[in-house]
N, C-alpha and C positions, 0 to 999 in steps of 0.2 A: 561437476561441470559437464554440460552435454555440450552437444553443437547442430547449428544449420548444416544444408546441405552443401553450402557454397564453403563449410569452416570455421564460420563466426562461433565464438563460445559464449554459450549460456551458461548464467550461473543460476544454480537453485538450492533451497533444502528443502529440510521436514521437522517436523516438531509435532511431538506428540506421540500418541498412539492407536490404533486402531483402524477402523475403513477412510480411508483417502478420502480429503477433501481440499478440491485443487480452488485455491485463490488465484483469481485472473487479477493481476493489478489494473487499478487508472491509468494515470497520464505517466506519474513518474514513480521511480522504487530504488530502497537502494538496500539488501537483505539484512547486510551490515548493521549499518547508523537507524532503519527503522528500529531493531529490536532495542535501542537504545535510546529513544523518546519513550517515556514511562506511558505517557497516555495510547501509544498505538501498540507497545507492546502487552499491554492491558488487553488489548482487543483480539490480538493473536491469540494470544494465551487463552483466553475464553471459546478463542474457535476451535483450537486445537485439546479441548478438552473430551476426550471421548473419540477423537481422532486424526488422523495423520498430516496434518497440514503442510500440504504443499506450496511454497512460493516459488518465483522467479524474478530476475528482472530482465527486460527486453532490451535486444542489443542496443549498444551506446548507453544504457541506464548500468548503473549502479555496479555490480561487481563482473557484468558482461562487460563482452567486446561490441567494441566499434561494427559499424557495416557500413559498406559504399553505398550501399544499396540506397532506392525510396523507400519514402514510410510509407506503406499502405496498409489494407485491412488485410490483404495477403500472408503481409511480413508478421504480422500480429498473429494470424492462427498458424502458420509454420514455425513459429515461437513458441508456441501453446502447445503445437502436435511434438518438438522435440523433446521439450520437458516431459509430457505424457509418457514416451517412448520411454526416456531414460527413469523414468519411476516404475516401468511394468505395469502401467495403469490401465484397466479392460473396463472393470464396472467404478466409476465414482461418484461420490457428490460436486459440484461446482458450483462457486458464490463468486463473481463479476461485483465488484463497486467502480462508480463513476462510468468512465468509457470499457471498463475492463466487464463492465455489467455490455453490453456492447457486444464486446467479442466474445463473451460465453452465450449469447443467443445465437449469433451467428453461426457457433461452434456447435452448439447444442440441436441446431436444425438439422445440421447436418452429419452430426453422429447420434442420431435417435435410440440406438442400441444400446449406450455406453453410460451418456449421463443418468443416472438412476433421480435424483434433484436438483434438480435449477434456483438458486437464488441469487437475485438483482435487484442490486442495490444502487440508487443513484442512478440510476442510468436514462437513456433515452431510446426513443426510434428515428430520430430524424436529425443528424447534428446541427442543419443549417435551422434548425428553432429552437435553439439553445440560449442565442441572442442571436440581435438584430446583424446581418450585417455590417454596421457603424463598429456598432461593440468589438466584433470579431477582428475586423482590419485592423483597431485601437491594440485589442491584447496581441496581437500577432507584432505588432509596430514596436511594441516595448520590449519584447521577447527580444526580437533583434536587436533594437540599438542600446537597450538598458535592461539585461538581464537580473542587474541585479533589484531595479525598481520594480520592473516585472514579475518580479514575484515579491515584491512588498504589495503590490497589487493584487495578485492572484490567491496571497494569505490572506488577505481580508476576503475577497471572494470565498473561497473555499474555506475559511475557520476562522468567522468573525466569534465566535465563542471563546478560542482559545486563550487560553490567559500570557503573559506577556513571555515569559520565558520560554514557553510551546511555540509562538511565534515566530520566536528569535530563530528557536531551534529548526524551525521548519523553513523558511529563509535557507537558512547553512546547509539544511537537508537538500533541499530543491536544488541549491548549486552546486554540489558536491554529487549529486544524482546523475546529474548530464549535461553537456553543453547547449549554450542558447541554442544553436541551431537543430540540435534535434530535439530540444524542449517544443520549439516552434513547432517543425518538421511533425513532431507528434497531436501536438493538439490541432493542426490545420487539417489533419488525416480523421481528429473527432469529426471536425467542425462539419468534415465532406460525409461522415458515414450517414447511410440510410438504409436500416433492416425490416424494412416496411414488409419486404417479400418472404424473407424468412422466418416470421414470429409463430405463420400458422400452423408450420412443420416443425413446431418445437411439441413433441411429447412427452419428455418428460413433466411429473408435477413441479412446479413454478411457483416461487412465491417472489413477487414484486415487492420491494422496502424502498420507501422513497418518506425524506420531511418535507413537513408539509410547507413551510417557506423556504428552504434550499435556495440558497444564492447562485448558485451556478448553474442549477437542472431544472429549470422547470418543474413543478407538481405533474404539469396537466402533460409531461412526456412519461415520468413515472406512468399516471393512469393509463396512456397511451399503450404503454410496453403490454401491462396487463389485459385491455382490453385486445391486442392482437393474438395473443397467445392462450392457446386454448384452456380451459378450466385454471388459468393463471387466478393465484389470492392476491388482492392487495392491501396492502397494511400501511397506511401515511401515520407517520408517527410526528407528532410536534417537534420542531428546533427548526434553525438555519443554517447551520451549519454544515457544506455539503463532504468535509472527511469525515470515517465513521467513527473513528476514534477520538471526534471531537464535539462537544454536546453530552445528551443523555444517553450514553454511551449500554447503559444499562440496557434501557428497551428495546435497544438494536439487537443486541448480542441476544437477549431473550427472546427476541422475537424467531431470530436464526436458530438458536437451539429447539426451540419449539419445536418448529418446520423440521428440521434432521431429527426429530425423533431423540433429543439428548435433553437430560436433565438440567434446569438452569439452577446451576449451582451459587455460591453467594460469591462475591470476587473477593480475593484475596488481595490485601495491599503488598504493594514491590518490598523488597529485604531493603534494608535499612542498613549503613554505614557506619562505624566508630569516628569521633573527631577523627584521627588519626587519617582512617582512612581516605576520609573527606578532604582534609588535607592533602592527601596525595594523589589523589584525584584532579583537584583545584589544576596541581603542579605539570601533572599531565597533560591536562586539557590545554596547558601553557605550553606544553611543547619541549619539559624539560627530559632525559633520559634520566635511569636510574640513579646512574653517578650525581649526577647533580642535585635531584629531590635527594639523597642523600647528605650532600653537603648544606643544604638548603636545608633541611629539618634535622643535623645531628645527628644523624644516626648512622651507621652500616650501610654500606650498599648493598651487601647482601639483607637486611632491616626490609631494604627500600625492596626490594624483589621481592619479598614476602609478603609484603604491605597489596604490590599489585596481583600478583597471585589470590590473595585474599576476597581482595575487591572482586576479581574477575571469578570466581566459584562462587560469592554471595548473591551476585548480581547473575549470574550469567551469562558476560560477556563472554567476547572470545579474542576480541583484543584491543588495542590502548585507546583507538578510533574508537570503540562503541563507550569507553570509559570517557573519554575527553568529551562525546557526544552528550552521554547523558548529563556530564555536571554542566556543560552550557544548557541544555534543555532544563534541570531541574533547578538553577542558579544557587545549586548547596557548594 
């Protein structure tokens, strides 16, 4: 945990090993419950092959604190600059998806020295062409009075690919991420960004990732990014799906490996559970403590402690939240 200057605490880790590379989240994060959706943690894992993967999540998100403060693009690189801090970070790579593609340009124009590669993904230059208007007041409307429709809304926007239980999961993710008001509070701070003036002062090498029908992002803000930023590549890869761990998740991650100079290795599928444990999973996810999935399956409660132990070293979790996460995400 690091913190702002005002006190607020950031949460962050690392995964991996090797030269840093800082992931700026989207809209929302939760360090937690992501590594426990099989499909996003799929995507980690691949980034953080060959090196140090940085995450965080931004106060009010995820395993941070709250702040009184406004959301603005401010609050976003003073989040960025703490985590940096608290890593010893001088020279890195940085990969921005969604709006977090966003404030790594922003970022990146203005630490010229530091970011060694630039990749943005998803992202835009101008938030208010993102959608109309109409659209924006609509998703902002629902956030407030129906967070929880609002994001049955915004899953279909953002991962109409995903199959029904990634769905589900994503839903419970998004609520559990942060409250409607700073869910709001965050995207109406996209909605307003414009890095029209900083893209030309971005030096480091650039590689723009955008699909090519993306429901949420515009293509032609993708092309936009790269045509403002100097010797920027751009790569439009087929799907609609605008999370990147949802879709052809492959061509992404190859695409980024590429660009960083790392090998694209073959993916490995997630570890795999015994009935048993699956079982106790199920029980979890239910809400029961040990004592009980104990009495509930026969067994020891000291049985039942080994059982979640287990689980949690095959999977690598770190605790009952990312276990109950993932068997609603994987419906085993």
């Amino acid at each position: 945990m690091t913190a702002l200057g005002d006190g607020t605490g950031i949460a962050y880790s690392l995964a991996g090993s090797g030269p840093l590379l800082v992931l700026v989240p989207g809209w929302l994060s939760h360090l937690e419950l992501s590594w426990a959706i099989p499909a996003e943690r799929g995507f980690l894992e691949a980034l953080a092959g060959g090196r140090t993967l940085v995450r965080y999540d931004k106060p009010g998100c995820g395993l941070s604190e709250p702040t009184g403060r406004a959301w603005s693009m401010a609050l976003e690189l003073e989040t960025l600059a703490a985590v940096l801090r608290a890593v010893g970070a001088e020279r890195y790579d940085m990969i921005g998806t969604s709006f977090g593609a966003v404030v790594a340009a922003g970022w990146a124009a203005e630490h010229p020295g530091e970011v060694e590669r630039l990749v943005l993904y998803g992202g835009w230059v101008r938030g208010a062409e993102v959608a109309t208007p109409p659209v924006q007041r609509h998703v902002l409307g629902l956030l407030t009075q129906h967070w929880g429709l609002g994001n049955d809304l915004l899953a279909d926007i953002f991962a109409p690919d995903a199959d029904t239980p990634t769905r589900a999961a994503l839903v419970g993710y998004q609520r559990a991420a942060s409250s409607a008001e700073t869910a709001r509070a965050m995207l109406a701070t996209s909605y307003a960004a414009d890095i029209t003036d900083a893209l030309p002062r971005i030096g480091a090498p650039t590689l723009v990732v955008h699909r090519d029908r993306d429901r949420a992002a515009p293509p032609a803000q993708g092309a936009a990014l790269a045509a403002g930023i100097p010797g920027a590549r751009l790569e439009m890869l087929p799907g609609r799906s605008h999370l990147p761990y949802i879709g052809d998740v492959d061509a992404l991650t190859h695409a980024i490996r590429r660009f960083l100079g790392l090998a694209v290795p073959r993916r490995s599928a997630l570890p795999t559970l015994t009935p048993r444990q699956r079982e106790v999973a199920a029980l979890i996810a239910d809400g029961l403590p040990n004592r009980e999935i104990a009495a509930r399956l026969g067994i020891t409660e000291r049985s039942a402690e080994s059982h979640v132990e287990r689980i949690r070293d095959r999977m690598g979790f770190r605790s009952r939240a990312q276990i109950a996460a993932w068997h609603v995400a994987t419906g085993r």
